[in-house]
N, C-alpha and C positions, 0 to 999 in steps of 0.2 A: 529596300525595306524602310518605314516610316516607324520613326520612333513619335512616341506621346508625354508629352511633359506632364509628371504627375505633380498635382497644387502641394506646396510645403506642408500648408495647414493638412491634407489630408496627410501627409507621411507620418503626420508628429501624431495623429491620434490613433494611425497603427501603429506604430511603433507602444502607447502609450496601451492601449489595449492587449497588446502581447507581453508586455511587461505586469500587466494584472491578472491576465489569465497565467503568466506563469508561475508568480511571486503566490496567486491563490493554490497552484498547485501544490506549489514546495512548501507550503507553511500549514497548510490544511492536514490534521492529524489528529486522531488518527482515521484512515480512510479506508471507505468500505470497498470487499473486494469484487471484482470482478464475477468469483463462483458463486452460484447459485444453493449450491450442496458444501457447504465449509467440511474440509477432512477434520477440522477439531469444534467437538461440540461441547457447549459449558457443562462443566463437572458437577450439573446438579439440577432437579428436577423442574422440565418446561413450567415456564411463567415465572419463575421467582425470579427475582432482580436484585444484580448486584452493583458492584463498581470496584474499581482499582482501589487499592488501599493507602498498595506502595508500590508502585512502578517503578520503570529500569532506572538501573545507575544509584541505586540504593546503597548506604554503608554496613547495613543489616544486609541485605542478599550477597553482598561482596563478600561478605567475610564467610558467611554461614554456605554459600555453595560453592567455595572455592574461586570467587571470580566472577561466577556466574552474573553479568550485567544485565541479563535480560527477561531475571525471573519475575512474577508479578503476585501480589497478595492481592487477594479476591474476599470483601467483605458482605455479605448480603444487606440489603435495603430495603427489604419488605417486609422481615422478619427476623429473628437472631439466627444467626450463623449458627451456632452452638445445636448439633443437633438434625439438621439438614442433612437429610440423605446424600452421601456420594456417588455420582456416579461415572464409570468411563468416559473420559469425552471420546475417545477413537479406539476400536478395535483393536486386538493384540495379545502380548501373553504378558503377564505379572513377572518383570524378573527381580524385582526385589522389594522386602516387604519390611519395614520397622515394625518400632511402637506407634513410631508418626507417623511413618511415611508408605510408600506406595510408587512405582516405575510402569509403569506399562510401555512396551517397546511393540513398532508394527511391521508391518510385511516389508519395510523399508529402511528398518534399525532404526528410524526416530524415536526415543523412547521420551514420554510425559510422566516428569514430578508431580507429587501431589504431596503434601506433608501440612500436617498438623489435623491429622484424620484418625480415626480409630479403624483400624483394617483388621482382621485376624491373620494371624501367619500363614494359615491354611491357604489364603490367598496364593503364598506363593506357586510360581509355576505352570498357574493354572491358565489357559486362553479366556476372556473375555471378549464381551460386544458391548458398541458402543450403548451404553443407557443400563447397562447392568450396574446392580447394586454396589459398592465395594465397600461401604462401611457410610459411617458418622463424620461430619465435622467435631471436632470434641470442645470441648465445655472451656472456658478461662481460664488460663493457667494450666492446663495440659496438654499434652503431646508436645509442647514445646512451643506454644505461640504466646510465650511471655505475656496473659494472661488476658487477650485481645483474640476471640476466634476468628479464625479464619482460613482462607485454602490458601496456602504455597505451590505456585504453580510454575512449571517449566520447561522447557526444551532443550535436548542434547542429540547433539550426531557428531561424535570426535569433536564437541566442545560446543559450546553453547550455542543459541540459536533463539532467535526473534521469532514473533509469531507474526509471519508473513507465507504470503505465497498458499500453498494448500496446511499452511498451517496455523492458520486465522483461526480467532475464535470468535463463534458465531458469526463470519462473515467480514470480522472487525481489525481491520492487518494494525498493527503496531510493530514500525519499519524499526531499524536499530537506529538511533539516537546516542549522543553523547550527554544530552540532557539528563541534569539529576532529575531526579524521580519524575521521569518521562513517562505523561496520558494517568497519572492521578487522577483518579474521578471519574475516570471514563466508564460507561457505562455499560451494563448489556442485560437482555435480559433471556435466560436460555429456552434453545427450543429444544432440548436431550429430553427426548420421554422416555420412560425409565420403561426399561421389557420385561416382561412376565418373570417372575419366578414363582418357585413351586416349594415348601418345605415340608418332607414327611415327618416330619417330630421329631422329640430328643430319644436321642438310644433308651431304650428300657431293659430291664429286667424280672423275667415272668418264673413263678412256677411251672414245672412240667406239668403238660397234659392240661392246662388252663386254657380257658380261649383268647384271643386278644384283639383288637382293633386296632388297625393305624387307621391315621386320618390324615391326608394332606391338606395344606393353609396355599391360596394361591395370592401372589400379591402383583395389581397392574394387570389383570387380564383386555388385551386390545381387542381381538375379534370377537365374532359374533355371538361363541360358543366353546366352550371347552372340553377338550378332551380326555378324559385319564385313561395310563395303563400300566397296569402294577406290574412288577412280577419276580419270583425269587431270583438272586444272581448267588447265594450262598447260604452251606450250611445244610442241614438235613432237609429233605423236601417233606414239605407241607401240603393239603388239600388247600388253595389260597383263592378265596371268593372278593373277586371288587366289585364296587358297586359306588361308581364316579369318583367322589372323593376316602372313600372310607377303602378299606381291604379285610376280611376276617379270617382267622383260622384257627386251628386248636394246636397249639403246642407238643411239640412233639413227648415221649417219655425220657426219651433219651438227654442229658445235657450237652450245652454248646450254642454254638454263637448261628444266628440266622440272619440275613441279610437282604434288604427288600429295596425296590427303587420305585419309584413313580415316578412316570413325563408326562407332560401334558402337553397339548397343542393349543392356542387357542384363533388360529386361523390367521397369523402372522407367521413370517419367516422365521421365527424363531422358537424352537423347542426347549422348553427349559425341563432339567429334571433332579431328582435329590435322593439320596440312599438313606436309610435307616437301620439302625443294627437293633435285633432284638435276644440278648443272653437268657438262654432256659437255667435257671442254676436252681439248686435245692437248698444252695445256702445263704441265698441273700434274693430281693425282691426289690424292686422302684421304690422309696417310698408312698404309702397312701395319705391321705392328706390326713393333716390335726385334726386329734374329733374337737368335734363344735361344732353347731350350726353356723357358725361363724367365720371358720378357715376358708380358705383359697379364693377372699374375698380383703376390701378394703374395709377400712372401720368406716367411713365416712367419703361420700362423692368428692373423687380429687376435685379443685377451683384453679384453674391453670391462670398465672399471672400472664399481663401482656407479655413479659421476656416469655410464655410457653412451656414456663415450668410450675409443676403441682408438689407439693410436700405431701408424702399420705402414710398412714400404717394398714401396713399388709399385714393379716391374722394371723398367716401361718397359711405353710403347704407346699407344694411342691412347686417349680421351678415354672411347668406349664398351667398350673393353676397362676402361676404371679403375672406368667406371660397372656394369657385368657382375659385376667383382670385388668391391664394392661391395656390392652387392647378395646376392650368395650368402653375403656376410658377416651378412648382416640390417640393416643400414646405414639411416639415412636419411638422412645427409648425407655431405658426406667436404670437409675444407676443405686449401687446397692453398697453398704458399707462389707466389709471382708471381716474376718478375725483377727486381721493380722493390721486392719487400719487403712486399708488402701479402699478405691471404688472400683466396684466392676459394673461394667453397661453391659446391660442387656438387650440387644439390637432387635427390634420388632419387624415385621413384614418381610424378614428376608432370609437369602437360603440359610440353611441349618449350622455350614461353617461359618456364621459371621457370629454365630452365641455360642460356638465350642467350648471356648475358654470360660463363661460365664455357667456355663452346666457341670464343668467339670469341677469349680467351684465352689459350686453349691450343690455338690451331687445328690447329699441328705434331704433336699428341702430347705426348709425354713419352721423349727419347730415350736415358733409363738410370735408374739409383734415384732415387726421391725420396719424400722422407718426406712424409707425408701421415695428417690424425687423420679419423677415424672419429669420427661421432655415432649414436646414438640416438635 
């Protein structure tokens, strides 16, 4: 066998090339993954851009999640934080729900923190999908994000856990590190489209023998076309006529509680649908709005500031009069002062448990001005 003497000068510039492509491997961070479909998607709606706030190895996440080294703050860059829809990054069930916070755990036990969010407790329990609503990022100084909004985000399975492997976000692995506030600044920007949902409105209360209307609100319809289909699941039966989004009928004589659902299709895998309770009582009614030409309306066209918040006074009226007004304003939230001094948000575009707490509230209405801010 004949061996071939290889030139020094060649050895030295492999050897020097192998030491670049490997020192670029090891030092290049963070790096994109291999899957084309990431199992975790940004917690918030395709195109908006954020960035790391506070990455791993933090003395705020250390102390505040037990140790936790590897949680990440997520601040938005294209808009304010304050206000941004939440939504699932991965599929699963809700097993625990704060004032701030929020877990979704999946077919796998991996369960994802999420905290310094406005959720409804209703949440708990409940299965979601990936791109479903689950509340608000909240305002400065509330839910706990020491007056800086933003999303607290994390991974657990029998104890902490990096986002690598199939559990990149967006495609964006951030390996474990001993580096203080390791991948600050890193960027992303989500591609989570948020799925359809459906709200049939807030529970009412009718006199017997009256006729009534629900109407469902669809928010993110994806395909081509939409489907409704109402139907009673309780309570006295009704002669119950639909007709797409609306359903009508006449009130029974009898008093008691009736119970209504609507689903809709809209030509995606996913069916979304929402229950509505309607009380016949003879001694109380919804109320009807302030007289005046002027209730369930604003004094004056909100002017939303670049941070996407409006100051306005609402006339008076009820709860879906404010949420109507709301709305035509382009709104996605509206936060309201209490009696007692505190703020309750009123969460727009989505299912009916995310404004429970805010209906039951304000069950009366609202019986003359009150100032009230507008988010974005």
């Amino acid at each position: 066998m004949s061996h071939r003497r290889i030139p020094l000068f060649a050895l030295l510039i492999g050897v020097v090339t192998f030491a670049v492509l490997y020192l670029g491997a090891t030092l290049t961070a963070p790096a994109r993954a291999e899957a084309a479909d990431p199992m975790l998607s940004f917690p918030a709606p395709a195109g908006s851009a954020w960035r790391v706030l506070a990455g791993y190895n933090t003395v705020t996440h250390s102390v505040a999640d037990g140790g936790d080294m590897y949680a990440v703050d997520l601040q938005r860059t294209d808009a304010p934080s304050e206000g941004t829809p939440v939504l699932a990054p991965i599929g699963g069930t809700v097993r625990f729900v704060s004032s701030s916070c929020a877990t979704i755990r999946d077919a796998a036990g991996t369960s994802v923190l999420l905290c310094h969010i406005l959720v409804p407790q209703s949440l708990r329990n409940q299965v979601v999908v990936r791109g479903q609503r689950l509340g608000v990022v909240a305002p400065p100084g509330e839910a706990g994000n020491n007056g800086v909004a933003h999303i607290h985000m994390a991974l657990s399975l029998n104890g902490a856990l990096p986002f690598t492997g199939t559990y990149t976000i967006e495609g964006i692995a951030l390996p474990a590190t001993t580096t203080s506030n390791a991948y600050a600044d890193t960027a992303f920007v989500s591609t989570n489209r948020e799925v359809a949902s459906v709200d049939a409105g807030a529970d009412i209360t009718v006199r017997p023998s009256t006729p009534v209307t629900l109407t469902a609100l669809v928010s993110n319809p994806s395909g081509a076309g939409l489907a409704y289909a109402w139907t009673q699941i309780a309570g006295t039966s009704v002669a119950l006529t639909s007709n797409g989004p609306t359903a009508t009928f006449t009130a029974p004589s009898s008093t008691g509680a009736l119970q209504f659902r609507v689903a809709i299709s809209d030509g995606s895998p996913n069916v979304a649908s929402d229950t509505v309770v309607v009380n016949v009582s003879t001694t109380s009614a919804t109320p009807t709005p302030v007289a005046g030409a002027q209730s369930g309306r604003f004094a004056a066209t909100p002017v939303f500031t670049s941070s996407g918040q409006a100051l306005a006074v609402f006339r008076g009226g009820t709860v879906a009069q404010l949420e109507a007004a709301a709305r035509a304003a382009q709104a996605n939230g509206v936060w309201v002062q209490d009696a007692s001094g505190g703020y309750q948000l009123l969460i727009l575009n989505g299912a009916t448990f995310l404004r429970d707490a805010f209906v039951a509230r304000f069950a009366a209405g609202f019986a003359g001005d009150i100032a009230v801010t507008l988010v974005r």
